[in-house]
N, CA, C and O atoms as a printed pandas DataFrame, in Angstrom:
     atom_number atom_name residue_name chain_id  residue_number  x_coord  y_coord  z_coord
0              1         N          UNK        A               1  117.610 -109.471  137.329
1              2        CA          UNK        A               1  116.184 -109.677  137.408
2              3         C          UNK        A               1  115.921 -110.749  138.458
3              4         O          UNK        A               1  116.601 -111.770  138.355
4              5         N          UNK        A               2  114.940 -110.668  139.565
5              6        CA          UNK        A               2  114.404 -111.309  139.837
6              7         C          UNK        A               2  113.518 -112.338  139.363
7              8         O          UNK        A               2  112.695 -112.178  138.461
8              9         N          UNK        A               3  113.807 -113.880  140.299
9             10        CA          UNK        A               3  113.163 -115.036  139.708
10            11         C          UNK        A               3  112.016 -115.273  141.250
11            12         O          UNK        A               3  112.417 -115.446  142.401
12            13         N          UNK        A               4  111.121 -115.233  140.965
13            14        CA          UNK        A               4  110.283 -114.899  142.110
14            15         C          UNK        A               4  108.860 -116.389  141.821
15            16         O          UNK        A               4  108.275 -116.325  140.739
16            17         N          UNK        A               5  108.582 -117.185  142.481
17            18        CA          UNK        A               5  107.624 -118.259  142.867
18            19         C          UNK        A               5  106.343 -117.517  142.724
19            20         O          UNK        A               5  106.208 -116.439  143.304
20            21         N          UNK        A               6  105.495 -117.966  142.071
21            22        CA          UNK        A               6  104.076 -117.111  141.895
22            23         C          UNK        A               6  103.637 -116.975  143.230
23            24         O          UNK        A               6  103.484 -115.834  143.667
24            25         N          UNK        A               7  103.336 -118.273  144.185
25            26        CA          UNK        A               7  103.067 -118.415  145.485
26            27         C          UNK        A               7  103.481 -117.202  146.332
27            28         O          UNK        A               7  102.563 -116.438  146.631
28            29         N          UNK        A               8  104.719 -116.903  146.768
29            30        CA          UNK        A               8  105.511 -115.861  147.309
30            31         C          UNK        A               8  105.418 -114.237  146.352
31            32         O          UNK        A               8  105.862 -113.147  146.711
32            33         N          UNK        A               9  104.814 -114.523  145.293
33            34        CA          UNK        A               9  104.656 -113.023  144.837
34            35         C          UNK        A               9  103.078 -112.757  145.010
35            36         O          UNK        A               9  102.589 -111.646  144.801
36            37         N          UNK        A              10  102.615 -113.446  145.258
37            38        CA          UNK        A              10  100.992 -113.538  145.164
38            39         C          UNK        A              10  101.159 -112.578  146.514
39            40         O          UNK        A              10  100.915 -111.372  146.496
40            41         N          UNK        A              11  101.820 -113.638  148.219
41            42        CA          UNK        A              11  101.380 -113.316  149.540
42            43         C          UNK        A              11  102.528 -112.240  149.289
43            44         O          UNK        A              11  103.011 -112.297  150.421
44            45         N          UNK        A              12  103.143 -111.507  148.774
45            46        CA          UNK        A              12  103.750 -110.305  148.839
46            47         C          UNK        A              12  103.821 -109.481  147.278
47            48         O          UNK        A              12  104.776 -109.086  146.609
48            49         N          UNK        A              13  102.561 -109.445  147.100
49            50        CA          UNK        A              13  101.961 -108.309  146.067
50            51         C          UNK        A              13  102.915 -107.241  145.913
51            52         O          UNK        A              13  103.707 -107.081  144.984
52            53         N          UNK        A              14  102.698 -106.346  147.206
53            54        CA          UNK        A              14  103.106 -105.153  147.572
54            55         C          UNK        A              14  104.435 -104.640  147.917
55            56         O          UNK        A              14  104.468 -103.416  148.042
56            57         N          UNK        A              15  105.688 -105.346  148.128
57            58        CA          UNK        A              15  106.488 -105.890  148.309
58            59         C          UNK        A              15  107.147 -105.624  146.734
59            60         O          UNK        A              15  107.980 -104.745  146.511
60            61         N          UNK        A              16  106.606 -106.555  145.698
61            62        CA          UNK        A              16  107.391 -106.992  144.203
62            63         C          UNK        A              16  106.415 -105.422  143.616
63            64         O          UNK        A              16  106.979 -104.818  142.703
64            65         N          UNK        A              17  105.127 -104.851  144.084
65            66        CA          UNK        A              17  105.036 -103.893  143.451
66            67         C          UNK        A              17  106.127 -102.327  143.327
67            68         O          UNK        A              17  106.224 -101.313  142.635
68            69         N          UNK        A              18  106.587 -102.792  144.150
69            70        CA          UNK        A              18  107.749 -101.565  144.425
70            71         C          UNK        A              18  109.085 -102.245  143.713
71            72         O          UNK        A              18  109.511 -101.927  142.603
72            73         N          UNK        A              19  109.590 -103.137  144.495
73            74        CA          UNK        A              19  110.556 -103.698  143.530
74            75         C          UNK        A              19  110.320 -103.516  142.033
75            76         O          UNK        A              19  111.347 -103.269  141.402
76            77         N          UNK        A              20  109.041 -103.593  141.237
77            78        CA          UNK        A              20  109.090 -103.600  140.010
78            79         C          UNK        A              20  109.916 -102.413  139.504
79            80         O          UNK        A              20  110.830 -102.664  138.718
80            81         N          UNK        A              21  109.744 -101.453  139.783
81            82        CA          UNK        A              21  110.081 -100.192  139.772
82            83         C          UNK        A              21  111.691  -99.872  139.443
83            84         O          UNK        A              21  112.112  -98.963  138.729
84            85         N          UNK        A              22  112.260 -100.605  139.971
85            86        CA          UNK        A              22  114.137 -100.961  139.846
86            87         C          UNK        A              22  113.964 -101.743  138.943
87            88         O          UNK        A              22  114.405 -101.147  137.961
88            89         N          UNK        A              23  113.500 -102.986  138.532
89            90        CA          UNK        A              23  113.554 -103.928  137.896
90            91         C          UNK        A              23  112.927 -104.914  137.339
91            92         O          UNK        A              23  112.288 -105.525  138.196
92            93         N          UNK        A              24  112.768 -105.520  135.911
93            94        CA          UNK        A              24  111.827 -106.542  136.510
94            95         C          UNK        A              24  111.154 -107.232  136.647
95            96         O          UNK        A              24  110.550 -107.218  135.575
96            97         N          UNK        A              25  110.392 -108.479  137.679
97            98        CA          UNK        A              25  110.338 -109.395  138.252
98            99         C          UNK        A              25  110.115 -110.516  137.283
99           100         O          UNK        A              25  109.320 -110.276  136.374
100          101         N          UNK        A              26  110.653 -111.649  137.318
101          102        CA          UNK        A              26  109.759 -113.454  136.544
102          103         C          UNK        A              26  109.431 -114.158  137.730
103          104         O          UNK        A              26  109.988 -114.716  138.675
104          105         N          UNK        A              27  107.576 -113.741  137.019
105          106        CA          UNK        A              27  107.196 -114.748  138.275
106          107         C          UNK        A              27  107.043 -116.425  137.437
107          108         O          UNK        A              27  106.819 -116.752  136.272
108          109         N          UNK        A              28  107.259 -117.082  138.526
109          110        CA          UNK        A              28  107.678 -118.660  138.005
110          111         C          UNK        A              28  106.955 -119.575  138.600
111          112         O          UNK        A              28  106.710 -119.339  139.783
112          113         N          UNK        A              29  106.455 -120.729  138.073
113          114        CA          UNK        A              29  105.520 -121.980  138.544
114          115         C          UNK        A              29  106.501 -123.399  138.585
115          116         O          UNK        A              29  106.482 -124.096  137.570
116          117         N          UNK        A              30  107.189 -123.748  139.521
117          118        CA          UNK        A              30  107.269 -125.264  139.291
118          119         C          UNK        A              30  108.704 -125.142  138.290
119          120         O          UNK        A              30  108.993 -125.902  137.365
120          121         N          UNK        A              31  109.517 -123.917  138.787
121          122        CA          UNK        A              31  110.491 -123.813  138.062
122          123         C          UNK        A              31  110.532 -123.285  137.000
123          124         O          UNK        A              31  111.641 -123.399  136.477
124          125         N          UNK        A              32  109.819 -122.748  136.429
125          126        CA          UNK        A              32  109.517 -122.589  134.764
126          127         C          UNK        A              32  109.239 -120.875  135.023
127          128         O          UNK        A              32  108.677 -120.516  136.057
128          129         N          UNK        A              33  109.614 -120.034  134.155
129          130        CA          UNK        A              33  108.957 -118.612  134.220
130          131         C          UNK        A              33  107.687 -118.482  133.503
131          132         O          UNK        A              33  107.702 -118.786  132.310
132          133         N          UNK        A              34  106.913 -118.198  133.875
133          134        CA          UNK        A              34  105.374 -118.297  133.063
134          135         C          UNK        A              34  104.635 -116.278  133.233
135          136         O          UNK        A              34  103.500 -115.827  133.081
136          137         N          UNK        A              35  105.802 -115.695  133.553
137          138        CA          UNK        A              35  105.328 -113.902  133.127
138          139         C          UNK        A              35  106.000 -113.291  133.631
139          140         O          UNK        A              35  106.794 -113.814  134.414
140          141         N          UNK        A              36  106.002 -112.240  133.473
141          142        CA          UNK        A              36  106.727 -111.266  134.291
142          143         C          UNK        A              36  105.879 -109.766  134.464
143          144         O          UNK        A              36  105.104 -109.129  133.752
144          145         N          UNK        A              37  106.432 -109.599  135.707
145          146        CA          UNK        A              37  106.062 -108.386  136.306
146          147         C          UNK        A              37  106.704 -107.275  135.828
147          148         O          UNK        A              37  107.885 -107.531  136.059
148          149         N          UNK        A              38  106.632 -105.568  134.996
149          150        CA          UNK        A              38  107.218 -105.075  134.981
150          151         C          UNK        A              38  106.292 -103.687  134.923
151          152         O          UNK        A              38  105.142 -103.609  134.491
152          153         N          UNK        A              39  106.971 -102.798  135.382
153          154        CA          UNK        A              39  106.771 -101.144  135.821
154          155         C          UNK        A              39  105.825 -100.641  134.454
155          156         O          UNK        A              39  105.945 -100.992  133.280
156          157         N          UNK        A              40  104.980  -99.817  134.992
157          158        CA          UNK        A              40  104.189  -99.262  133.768
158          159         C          UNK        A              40  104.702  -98.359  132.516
159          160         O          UNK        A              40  104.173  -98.267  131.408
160          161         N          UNK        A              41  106.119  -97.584  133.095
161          162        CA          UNK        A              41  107.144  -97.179  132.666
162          163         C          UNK        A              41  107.397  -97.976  131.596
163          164         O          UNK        A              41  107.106  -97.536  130.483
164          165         N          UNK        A              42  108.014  -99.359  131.727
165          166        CA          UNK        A              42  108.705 -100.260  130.791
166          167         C          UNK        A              42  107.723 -101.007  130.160
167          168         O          UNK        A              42  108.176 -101.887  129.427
168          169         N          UNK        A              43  106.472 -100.921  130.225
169          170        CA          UNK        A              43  105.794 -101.878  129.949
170          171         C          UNK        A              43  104.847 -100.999  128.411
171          172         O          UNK        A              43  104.405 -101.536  127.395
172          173         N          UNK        A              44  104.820  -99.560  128.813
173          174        CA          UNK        A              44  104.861  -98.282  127.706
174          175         C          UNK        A              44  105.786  -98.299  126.596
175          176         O          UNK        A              44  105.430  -98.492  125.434
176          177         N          UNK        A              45  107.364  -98.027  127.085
177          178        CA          UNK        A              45  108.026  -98.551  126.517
178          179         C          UNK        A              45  108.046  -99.636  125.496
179          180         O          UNK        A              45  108.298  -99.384  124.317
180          181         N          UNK        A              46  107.703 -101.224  126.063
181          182        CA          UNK        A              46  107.628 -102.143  125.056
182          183         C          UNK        A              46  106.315 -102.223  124.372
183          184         O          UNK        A              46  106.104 -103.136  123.572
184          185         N          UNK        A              47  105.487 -101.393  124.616
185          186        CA          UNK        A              47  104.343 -100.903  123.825
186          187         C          UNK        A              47  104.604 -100.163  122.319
187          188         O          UNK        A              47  104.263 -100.575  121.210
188          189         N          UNK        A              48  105.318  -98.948  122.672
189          190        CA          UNK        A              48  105.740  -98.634  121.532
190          191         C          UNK        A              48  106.869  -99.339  120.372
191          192         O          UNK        A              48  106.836  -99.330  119.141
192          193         N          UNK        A              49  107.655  -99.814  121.135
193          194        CA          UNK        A              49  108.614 -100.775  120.151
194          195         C          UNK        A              49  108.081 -101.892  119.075
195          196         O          UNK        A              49  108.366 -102.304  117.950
196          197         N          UNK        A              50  107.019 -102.152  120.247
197          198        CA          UNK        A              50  106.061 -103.118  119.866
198          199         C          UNK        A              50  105.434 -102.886  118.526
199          200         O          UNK        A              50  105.286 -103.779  117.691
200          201         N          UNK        A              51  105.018 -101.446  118.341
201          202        CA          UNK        A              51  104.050 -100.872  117.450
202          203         C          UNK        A              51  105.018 -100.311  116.204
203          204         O          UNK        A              51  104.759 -100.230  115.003
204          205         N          UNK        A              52  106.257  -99.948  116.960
205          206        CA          UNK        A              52  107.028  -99.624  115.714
206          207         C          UNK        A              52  108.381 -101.273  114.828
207          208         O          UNK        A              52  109.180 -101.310  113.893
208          209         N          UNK        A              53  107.843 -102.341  115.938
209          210        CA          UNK        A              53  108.587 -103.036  114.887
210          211         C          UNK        A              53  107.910 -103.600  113.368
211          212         O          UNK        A              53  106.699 -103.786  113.255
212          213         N          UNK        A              54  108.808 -103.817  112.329
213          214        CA          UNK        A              54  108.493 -103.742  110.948
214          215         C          UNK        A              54  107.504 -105.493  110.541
215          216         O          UNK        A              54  107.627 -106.612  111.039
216          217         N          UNK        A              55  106.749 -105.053  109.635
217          218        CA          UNK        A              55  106.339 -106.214  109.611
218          219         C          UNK        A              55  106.476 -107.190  108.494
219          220         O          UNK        A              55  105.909 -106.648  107.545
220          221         N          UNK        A              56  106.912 -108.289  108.131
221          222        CA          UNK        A              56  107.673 -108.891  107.612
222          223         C          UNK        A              56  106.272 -109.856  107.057
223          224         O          UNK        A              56  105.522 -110.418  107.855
224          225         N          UNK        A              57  106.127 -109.906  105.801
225          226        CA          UNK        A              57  105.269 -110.935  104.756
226          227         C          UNK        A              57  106.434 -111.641  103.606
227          228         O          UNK        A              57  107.313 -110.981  103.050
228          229         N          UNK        A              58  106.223 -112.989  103.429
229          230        CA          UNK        A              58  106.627 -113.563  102.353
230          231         C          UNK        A              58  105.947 -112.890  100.879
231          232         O          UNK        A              58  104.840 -112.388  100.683
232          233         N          UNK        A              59  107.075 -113.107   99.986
233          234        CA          UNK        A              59  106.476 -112.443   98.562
234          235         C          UNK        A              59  104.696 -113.253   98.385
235          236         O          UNK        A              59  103.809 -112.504   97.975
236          237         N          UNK        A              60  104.523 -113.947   98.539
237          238        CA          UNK        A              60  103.360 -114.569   98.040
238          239         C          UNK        A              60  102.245 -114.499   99.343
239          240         O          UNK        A              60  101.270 -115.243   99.445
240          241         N          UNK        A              61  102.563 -113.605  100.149
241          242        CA          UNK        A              61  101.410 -113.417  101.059
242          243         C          UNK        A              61  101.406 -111.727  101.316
243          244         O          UNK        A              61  100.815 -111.173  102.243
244          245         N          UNK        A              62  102.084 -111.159  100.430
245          246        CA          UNK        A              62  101.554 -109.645   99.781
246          247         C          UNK        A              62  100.165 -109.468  100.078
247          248         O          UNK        A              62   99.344 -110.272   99.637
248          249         N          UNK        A              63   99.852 -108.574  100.725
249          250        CA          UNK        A              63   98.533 -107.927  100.853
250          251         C          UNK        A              63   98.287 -107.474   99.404
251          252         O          UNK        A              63   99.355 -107.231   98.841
252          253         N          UNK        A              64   97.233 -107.292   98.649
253          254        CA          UNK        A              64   97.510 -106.662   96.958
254          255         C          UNK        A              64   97.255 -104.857   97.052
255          256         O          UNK        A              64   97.256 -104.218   96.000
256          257         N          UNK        A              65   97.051 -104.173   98.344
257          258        CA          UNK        A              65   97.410 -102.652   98.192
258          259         C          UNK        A              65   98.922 -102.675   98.615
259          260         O          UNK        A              65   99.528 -101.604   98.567
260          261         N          UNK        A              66   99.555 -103.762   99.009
261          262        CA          UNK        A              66  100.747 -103.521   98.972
262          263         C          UNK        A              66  101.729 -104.128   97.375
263          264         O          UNK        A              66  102.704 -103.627   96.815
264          265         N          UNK        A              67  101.076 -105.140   97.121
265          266        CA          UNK        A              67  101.792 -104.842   95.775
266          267         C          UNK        A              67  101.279 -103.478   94.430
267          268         O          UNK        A              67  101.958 -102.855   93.614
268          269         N          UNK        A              68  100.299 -103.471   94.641
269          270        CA          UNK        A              68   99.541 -102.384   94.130
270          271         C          UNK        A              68  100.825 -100.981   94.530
271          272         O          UNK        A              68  101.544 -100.686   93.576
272          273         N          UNK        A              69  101.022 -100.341   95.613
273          274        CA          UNK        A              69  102.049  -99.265   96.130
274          275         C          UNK        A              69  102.955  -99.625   95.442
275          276         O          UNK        A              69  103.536  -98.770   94.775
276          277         N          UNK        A              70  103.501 -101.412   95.355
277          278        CA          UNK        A              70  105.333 -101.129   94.856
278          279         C          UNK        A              70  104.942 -100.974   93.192
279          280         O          UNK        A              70  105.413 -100.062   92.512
280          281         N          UNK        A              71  103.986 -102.035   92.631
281          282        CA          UNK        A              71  104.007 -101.404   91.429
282          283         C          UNK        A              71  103.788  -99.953   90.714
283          284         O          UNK        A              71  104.015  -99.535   89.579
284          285         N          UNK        A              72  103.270  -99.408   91.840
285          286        CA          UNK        A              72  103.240  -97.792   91.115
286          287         C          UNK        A              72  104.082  -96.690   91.105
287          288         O          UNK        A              72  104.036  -95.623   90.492
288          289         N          UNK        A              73  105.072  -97.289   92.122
289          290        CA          UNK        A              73  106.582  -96.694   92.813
290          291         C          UNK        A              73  107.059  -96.066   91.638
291          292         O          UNK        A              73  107.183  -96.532   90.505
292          293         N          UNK        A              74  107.324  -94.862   92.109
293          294        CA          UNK        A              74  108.447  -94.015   91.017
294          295         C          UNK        A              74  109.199  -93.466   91.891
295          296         O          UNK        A              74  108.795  -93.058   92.980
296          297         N          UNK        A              75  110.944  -93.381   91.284
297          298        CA          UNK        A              75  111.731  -93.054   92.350
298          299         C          UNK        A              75  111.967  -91.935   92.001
299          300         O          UNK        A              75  111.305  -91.803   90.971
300          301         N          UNK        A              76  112.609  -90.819   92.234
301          302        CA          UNK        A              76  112.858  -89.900   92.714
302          303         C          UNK        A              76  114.309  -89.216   91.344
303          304         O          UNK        A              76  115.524  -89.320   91.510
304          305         N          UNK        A              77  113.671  -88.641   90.247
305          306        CA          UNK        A              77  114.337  -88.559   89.378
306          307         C          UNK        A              77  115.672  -88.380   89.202
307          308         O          UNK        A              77  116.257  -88.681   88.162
308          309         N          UNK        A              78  116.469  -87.644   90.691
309          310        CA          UNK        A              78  117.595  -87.406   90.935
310          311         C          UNK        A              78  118.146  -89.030   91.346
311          312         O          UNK        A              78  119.171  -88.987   92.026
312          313         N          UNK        A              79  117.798  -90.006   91.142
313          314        CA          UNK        A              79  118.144  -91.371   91.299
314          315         C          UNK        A              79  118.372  -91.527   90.123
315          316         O          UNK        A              79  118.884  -92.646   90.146
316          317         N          UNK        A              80  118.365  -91.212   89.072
317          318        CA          UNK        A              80  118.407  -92.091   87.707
318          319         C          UNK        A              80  119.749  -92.272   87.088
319          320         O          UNK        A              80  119.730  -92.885   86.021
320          321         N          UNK        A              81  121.170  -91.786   87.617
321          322        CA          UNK        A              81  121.680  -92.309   87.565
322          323         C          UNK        A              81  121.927  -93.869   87.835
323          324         O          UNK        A              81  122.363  -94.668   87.007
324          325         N          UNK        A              82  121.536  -94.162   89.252
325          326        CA          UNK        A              82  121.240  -95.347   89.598
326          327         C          UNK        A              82  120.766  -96.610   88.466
327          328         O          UNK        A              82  121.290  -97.624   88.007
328          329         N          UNK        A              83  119.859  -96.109   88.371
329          330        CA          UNK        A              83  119.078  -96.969   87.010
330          331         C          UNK        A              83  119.848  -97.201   85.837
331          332         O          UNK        A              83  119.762  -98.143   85.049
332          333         N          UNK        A              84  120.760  -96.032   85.820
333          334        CA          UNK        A              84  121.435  -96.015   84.028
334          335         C          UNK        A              84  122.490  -96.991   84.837
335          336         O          UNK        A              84  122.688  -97.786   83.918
336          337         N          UNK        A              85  123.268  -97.459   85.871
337          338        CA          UNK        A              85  123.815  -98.085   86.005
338          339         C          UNK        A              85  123.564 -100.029   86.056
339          340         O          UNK        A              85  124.276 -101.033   86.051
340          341         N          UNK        A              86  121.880  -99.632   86.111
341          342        CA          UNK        A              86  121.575 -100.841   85.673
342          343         C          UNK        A              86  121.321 -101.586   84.046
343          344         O          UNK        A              86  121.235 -102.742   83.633
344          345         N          UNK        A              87  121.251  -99.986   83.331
345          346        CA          UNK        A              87  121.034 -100.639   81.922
346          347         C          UNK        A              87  122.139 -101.057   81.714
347          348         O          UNK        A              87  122.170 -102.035   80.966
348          349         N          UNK        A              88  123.352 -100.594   82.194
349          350        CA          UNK        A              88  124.718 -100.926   81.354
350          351         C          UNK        A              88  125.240 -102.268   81.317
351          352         O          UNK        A              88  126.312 -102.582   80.801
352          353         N          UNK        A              89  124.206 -103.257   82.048
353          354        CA          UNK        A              89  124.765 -105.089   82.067
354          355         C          UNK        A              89  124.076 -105.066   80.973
355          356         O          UNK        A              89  123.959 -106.087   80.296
């Protein structure tokens, strides 16, 4: 990946717009990376990942249609072995 000076990506837009395309770009201020440039391709991409990663709540910040769903949960009767393996402690 390119580490590219905002300054120098600014006066060559057109230039890092093609490059994006292979790869891509961190544009940087004063040493520091503060964004990056990347292809509409990859940027779709981390759109969807985006949308499909899981979302994670502590027990006590349960939405209540989500505890509402687990309390009404019934599993799937061909599981009940499972269960009889829990009565047996």
């Amino acid at each position: 990946m390119k580490h590219i000076p905002s300054s120098e990506f600014a006066r060559n837009f057109g230039r890092y717009r093609e490059a994006v395309q292979r790869e891509p770009v961190a544009v940087t201020s004063h040493g520091r990376t503060t964004g990056y440039f990347v292809s509409a391709q990859a940027f779709d991409e981390y759109q969807e990942l985006k949308a499909m990663s899981r979302r994670i709540y502590r027990v006590a910040d349960l939405p209540k249609d989500y505890i509402d769903a687990i309390a009404t949960t019934r599993m799937d009767p061909k599981f009940d072995y499972l269960n009889a393996l829990l009565d047996e402690e």
